[in-house]
C-alpha positions, 0 to 999 in steps of 0.5 A, a space after each residue: 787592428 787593421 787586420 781584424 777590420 779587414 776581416 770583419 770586412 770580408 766577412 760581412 761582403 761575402 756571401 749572405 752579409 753581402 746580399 743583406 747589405 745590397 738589399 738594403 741599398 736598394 731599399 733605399 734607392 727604391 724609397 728615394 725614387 719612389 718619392 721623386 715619382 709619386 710624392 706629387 699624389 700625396 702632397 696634392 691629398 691624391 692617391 693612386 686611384 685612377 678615376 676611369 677603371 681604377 675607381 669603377 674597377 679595380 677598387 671596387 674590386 678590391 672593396 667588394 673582395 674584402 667584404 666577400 673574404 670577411 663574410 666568409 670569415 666571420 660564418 667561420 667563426 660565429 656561425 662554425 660553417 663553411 659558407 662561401 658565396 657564390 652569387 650576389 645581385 649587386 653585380 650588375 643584374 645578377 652575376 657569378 663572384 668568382 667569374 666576375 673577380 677572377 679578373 682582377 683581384 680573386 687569386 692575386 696574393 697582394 688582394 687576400 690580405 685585403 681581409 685584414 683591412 677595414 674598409 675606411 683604410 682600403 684606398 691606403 692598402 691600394 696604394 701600399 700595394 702598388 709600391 709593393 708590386 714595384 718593390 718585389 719586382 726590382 727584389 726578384 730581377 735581383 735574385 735573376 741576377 745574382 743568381 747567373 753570378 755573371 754581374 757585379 753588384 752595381 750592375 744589378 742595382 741600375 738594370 734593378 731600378 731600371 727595371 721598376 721604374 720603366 714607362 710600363 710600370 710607372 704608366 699602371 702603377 695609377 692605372 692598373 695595378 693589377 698589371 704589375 704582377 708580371 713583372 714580378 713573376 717572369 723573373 721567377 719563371 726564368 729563374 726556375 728554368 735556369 734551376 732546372 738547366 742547371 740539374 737543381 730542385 724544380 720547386 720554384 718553376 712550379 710555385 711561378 707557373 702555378 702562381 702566375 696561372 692562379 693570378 690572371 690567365 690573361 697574362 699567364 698566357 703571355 708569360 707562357 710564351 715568353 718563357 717559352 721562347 727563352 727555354 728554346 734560345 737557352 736550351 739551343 744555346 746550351 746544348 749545340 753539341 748534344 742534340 738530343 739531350 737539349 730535345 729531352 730537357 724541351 720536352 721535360 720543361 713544357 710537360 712540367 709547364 702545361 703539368 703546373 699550368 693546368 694545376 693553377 688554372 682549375 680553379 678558373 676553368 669555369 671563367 675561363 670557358 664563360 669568357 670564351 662563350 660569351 666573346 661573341 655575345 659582348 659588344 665592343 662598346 660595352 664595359 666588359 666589366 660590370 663592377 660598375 654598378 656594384 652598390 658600394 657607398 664608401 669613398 676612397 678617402 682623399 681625391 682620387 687620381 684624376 688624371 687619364 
């Protein structure tokens, strides 16, 4: 008997049983923390709109995405065409959708599914994505980790939790939002050249540089250089005694970058190319956004977060 139970012990710590079982530890570590941290939002009747960009932008936004998407959706199946707009006078005196969302919502993959939600229960959605940007991000450092097969399980879940609950994504989990992605996608960039170093399938590199790309280039670019930077460490590490073996796989990794990049980002090249244009026309006291002024009457639900 003691023997079938040492069996069935083994059997379920060892390999795929055992990520399920850390998985699910860290789930529950996640929800306890999580509450510890934000349970003051929701026992006041708040929720994580921040009153300054969070309300005027980010919310918005994400408002105004969901109606954009429903639109589209319903001439789709009452009208059988394909209409999607592309201009609207509610923003500010007249602007581009997609050169004035591109920043904030059009793209990100947590937005889209935002068309499935009515608007009355958008401000619950917002908070729910929050919490899942913070959970994915703790979900992919794990996957880092066990991945480099260098680090026990306990290990992983404190630098895990760590990782999630920094200053950074505390600081904009009620602020930007938006700002969390990248905590999600860097560990997927690094894991994908570890993949490639290791002579595996390059598809995960491509899916995080397109995706990354596709999200926010404002980031993209930062992650770009940081990912650079760990190649050159990695490859410089990795390759001491073959030179120029190490020099192939550099060029190999930025040529499949820039490849993906520039993949990802030709949806966005005209946004891209206005915002550098109009740098030098923008004052430095303006909003840079003009989703202010967007004429949307429905309220967030309960008291929005008012602290800066």
């Amino acid at each position: 008997m003691l023997i079938q139970i040492q069996r069935f012990r083994d059997i379920f710590l060892s390999g795929r049983h055992r990520y399920r079982q850390y998985f699910l530890i860290y789930t529950i570590l996640f929800l306890v923390v999580c509450a510890m941290v934000f349970s003051w939002y929701f026992v006041t009747g708040r929720t994580l709109i921040w009153q300054g960009d969070g309300w005027t932008q980010h919310y918005r936004a994400l408002v105004y995405y969901a109606k954009y998407l429903r639109s589209i959706l319903r001439n789709i199946i009452y009208e059988h065409q394909l209409v999607v707009p592309q201009w609207d006078f509610s923003l500010g005196e007249g602007n581009d959708i997609l050169q004035t969302l591109h920043y904030y919502v059009m793209g990100d993959p947590f937005a889209f599914f935002s068309v499935l939600v009515p608007t009355r229960f958008l401000y619950l959605y917002y908070d729910f994505m929050v919490l899942l940007r913070m959970y994915l991000a703790g979900v992919a450092f794990s996957c880092l980790c066990f991945h480099q097969k260098r680090m026990g399980r306990c290990a992983v879940m404190a630098g895990a939790l760590t990782y999630v609950f920094c200053y950074w994504a505390i600081y904009n989990a009620a602020r930007h939002p938006y700002f969390l992605n990248p905590m999600i996608y860097f560990p997927m960039l690094i894991m994908g050249i570890e993949k490639i170093l290791r002579k595996e399938k390059p598809y995960l590199f491509i899916l995080s540089v397109c995706l990354s790309a596709v999200s926010n280039f404002y980031f993209f670019y930062m992650l770009a250089l940081l990912t650079a930077v760990y190649a050159m460490i990695r490859l410089v590490a990795g390759y001491r005694t073959a030179f120029r073996q190490g020099i192939g796989m550099l060029f190999k990794l930025g040529g499949g970058s820039m490849r993906r990049g520039i993949d990802g980002l030709r949806g966005f090249g005209a946004c891209l190319l206005r915002v550098l244009r109009r740098c030098k026309d923008v004052c430095p006291k303006c909003n840079p956004s003009v989703l202010s002024t967007v004429l949307l009457q429905c309220p967030p639900g309960p008291v929005h977060c008012r602290g800066r």
